[in-house]
N, C-alpha and C positions, 0 to 999 in steps of 0.2 A: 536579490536586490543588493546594490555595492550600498556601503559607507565609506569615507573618508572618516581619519579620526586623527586625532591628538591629545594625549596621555601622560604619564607618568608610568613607568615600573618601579618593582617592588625596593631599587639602588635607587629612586629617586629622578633619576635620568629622564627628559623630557623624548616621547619617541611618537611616532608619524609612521600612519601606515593606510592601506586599504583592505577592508575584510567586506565578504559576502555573507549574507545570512536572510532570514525569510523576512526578516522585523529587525526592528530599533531594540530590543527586548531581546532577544538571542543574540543580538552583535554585543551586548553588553556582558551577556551570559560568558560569549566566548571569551573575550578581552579578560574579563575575569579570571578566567580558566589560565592563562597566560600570564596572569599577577600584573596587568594593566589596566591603571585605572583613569577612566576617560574624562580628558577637560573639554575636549569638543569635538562632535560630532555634525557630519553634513552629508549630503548625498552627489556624488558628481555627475556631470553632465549627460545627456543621452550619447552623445556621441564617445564619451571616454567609456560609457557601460556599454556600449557594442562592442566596442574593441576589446575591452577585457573580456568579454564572453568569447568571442573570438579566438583569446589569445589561450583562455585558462579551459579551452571544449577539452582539452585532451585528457583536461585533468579528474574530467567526469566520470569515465567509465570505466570503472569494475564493478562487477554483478558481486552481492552479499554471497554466494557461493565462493568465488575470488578471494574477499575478504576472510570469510570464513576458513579457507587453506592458508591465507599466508600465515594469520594469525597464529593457527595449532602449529604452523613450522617452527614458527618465532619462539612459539613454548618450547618447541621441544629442541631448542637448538641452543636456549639460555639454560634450558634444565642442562643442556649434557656440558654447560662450562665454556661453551662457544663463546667469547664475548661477541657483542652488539654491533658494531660495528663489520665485522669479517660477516655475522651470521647475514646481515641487511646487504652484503656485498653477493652473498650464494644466492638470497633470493633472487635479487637479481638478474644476476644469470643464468636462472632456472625460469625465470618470469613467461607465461606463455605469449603474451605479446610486448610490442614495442614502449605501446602506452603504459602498464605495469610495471615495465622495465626501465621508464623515465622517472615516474614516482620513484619509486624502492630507492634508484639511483640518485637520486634528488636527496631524498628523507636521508642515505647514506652519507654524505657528500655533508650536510649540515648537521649531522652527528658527529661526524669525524672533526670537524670545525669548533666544536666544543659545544654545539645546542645540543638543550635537552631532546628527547625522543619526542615530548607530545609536543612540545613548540613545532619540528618538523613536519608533525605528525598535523598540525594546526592548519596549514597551509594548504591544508585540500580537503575544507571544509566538504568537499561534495561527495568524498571516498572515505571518510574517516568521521562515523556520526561522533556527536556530543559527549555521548558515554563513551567513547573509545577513547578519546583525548584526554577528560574525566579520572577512567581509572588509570590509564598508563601512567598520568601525572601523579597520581597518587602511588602506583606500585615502583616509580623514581625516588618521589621523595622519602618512601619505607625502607628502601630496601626490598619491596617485594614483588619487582617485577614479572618472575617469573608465575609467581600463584595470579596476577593481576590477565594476563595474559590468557591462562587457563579459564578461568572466569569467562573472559570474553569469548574465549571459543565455545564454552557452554551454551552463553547467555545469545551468542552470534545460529549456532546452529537450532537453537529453539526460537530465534526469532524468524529465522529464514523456513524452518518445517512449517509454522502457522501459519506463515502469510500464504505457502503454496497453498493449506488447505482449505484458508479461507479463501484464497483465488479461483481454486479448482472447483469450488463450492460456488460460488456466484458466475464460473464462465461457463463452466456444464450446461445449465437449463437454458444459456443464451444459444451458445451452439447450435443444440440440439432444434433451438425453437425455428433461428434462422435457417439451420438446413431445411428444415418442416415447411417453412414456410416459402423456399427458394423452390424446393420441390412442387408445389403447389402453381406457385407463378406460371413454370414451364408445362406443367399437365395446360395451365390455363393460354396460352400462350400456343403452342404448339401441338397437343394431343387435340384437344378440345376440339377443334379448328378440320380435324380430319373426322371426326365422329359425325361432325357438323355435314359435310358433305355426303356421305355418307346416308345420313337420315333424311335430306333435301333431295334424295336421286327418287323416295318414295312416294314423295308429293302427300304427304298425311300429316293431320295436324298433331303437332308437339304436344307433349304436356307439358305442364305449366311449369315443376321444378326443372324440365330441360329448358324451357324459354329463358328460366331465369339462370342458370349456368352458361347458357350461348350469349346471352347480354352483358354477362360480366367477364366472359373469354373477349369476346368483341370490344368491349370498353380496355382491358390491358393491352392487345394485340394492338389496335390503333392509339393508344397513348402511352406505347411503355419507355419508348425515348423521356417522352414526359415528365413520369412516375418515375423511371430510373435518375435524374437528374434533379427531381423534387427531391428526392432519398438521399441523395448525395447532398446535396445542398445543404437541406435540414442538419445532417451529421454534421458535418464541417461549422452550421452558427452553433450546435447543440455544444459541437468541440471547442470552438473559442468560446463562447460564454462558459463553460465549465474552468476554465483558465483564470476567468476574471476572479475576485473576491469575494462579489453579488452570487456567481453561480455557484463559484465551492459551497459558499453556505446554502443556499438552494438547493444542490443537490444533495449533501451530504446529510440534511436534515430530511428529506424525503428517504432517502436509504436508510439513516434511524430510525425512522416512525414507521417502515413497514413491517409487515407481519412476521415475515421470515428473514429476509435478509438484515432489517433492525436487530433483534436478537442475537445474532451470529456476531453481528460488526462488536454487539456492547459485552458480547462472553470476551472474544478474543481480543478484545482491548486491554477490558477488566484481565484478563490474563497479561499482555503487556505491560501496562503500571506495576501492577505487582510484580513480577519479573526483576523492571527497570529497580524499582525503586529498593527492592530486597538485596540485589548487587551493588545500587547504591550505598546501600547502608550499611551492610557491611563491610564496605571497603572503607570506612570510615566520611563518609560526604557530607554534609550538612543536610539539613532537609530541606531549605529553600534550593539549592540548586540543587539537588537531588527531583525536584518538584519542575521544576526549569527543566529540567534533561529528559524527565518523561513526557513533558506537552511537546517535544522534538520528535520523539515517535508515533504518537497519534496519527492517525491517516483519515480522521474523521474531524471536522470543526465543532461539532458539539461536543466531543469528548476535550478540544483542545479548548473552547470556550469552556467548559468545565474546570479544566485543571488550572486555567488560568486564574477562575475566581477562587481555586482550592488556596493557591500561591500568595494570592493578596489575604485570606482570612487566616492561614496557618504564619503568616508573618507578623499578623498584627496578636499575634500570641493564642489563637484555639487551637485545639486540636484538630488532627487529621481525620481521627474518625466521625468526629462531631462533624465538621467543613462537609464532609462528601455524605454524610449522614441527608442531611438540607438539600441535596442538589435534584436527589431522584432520577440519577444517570447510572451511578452503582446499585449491581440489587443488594439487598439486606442482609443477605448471609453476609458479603465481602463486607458492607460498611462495621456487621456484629464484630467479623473476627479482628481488622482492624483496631478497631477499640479495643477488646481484650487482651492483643499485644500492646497496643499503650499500655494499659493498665499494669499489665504483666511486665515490661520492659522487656520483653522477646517480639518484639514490630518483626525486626527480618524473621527471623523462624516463621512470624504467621504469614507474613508476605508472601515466604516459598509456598506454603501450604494452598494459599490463594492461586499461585501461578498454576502448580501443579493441577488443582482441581479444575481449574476453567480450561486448563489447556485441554484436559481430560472431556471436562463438556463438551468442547470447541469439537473438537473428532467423534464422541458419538452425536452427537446434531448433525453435522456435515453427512455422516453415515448415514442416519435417517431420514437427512432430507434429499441424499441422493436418491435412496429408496423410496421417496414416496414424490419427488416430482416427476421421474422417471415415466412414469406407469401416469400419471396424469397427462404428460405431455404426448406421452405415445398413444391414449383415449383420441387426446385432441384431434389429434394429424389423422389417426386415422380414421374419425368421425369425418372428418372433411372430403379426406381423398376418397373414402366411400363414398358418401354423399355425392360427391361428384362422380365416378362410375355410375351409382345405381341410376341416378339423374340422368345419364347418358344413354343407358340400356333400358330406360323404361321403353321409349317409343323401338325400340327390336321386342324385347317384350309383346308388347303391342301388335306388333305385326306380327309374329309367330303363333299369340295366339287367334288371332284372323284368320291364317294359313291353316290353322290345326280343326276350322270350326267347318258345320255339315253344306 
């Protein structure tokens, strides 16, 4: 979603612009990040927000592996004394595509101009999340770019390994289930259909599980345009309503409350706040936008609905442990040790310890529940695809042994 805004910076200077972000609430986050503070804010027209999506697609795509190389470059290219400027010129032209290499060349081009790195860096909101902008501004105004940098390549490749696992971990049993069941269609469809003829050349009556396998080969074979096109359909409103606002939350909150996959989402999240927020605070961030920058990476609405209300009760003066203590979103170990670094005044230290631990969960869960859907879904399928054989050869069965009698 665009806003329109108009501001002040931190000289006082009266400034106008257009920023994208998800909410009224992260557009302010950003503008803040930029030492812009907003006197008015509006939404512009549907047809000026086509065009800008139009104009700004290009500026979408790099994959978090992308990101994740330019960064480690950019470390290691300020560690070796490179200054910023020349180093953002080699990426460049090392860039593996055109797109990559308009960024870099852009972000260059407005460095060399005298902006800061993360103000350039601002400007493509959709390549450069909230924490990237975040610490870089912070490792300018220190002096410690280069340590700032490395951070993110850490905090970058540990976020990119969990999402595969938890990816690879929720598309696996899909897979597997669709091939299973594509497999099945076609037995239904096309095998069935010849067994059929086959048992009709004998003129003997069926039995009764083969009657009911030839009726439901019969019902697909003359309705699979049908059911092929119900199937599609259904995906396509399942697809736009998950788009809407109503469905994210809908779905998102059924994916919490299941059995298995709930669990998975609330480790490896509970592993991402912590993460976010232990890189945040060490770099020195406040804790309200520190709080702000991790409901950015949530991929779930009840965790983002969560942190939102962490953000309004940790501002109005509690604590963070106490706040998410109430919510019953974090499990107990996390809300305990939380508090204990309050208490103790080592918050980041326990933070890492948190990340460390869940990420730790995250992968053996994943591991055992590869191991144990596995061997359930393969029961399944092959419960069926027998079922349907043995169904098909009773009435052979049958006559063989008729053939074999005095």
């Amino acid at each position: 979603m665009e806003f329109d805004y108009q501001g002040v910076d931190k000289t006082g200077k009266k400034v106008t612009g257009r920023i994208e972000a998800s909410n009224e609430g992260e557009m302010r986050v950003l503008l803040r990040s930029q030492g812009v503070r907003p006197t008015r804010i509006s939404t512009p027209g549907n047809l000026s927000q086509e065009i800008g999506k139009v104009l700004r697609r290009s500026k979408r795509t790099m994959s978090l592996e992308t990101l994740v190389a330019i960064t480690r470059q950019l470390h290691a290219l300020i560690t070796s004394g490179i200054p910023l400027v020349q180093g953002l010129e080699f990426l460049a032209d090392q860039a593996s595509t055109k797109n990559i290499q308009a960024i870099i060349s852009n972000i260059k081009d407005k460095v060399a101009q005298g902006s800061y790195l993360w103000e350039a860096l601002g400007l493509y909101p959709k390549t450069f999340p909230k924490i990237y902008i975040a610490l870089i501004r912070v490792g300018e105004s220190s002096g410690s770019l280069d340590i700032m940098f490395k951070r993110l390549s850490r905090y970058l490749e540990n976020s990119n390994r969990l999402r595969k696992i938890v990816k690879s971990a929720m598309m696996y049993p899909v897979i597997v289930l669709f091939v299973g069941i594509l497999v099945i269609a076609l037995m239904l469809v096309f095998v069935i259909p010849k067994f059929e003829d086959l048992l009709k050349s004998n003129n003997q009556e069926l039995p009764g599980p083969t009657k009911a396998v030839l009726a439901v080969s019969h019902f697909f074979a003359h309705h699979a345009p049908i059911i092929l096109v119900g199937i599609i359909g259904f995906s396509y409103l399942v697809s736009l309503y998950s788009k809407t606002r109503e469905g994210r939350i809908f779905i998102d909150r059924m994916i919490f409350k299941s059995p298995i996959f709930g669990e998975l989402i609330q480790k490896s999240s509970v592993a991402r706040f912590a993460r976010t927020m232990q890189i945040m605070i060490t770099s020195g961030i406040n804790m309200i936008d520190a709080i702000d920058i991790c409901k950015t990476t949530m991929d779930n609405y009840v965790l983002e609905d969560a942190i939102a209300t962490v953000r309004k009760e940790v501002e109005s003066g509690k604590t963070l442990g106490t706040v998410i203590g109430r919510l019953q979103v974090f499990p107990k170990m996390a809300v305990q040790m939380i508090s204990v670094g309050e208490a103790s005044g080592s918050l980041d230290k326990m933070l890492e310890k948190i990340a460390d631990f869940y990420e730790e969960e995250v992968e053996i869960f994943v591991s055992g529940m590869t191991k144990l859907i596995e061997p359930i879904i393969l029961v399944f399928l092959g419960s069926v695809v027998g079922g349907l054989l043995i169904a098909m050869y009773l009435p052979i069965f049958k006559i063989a042994g008729g053939a074999g009698g005095p």
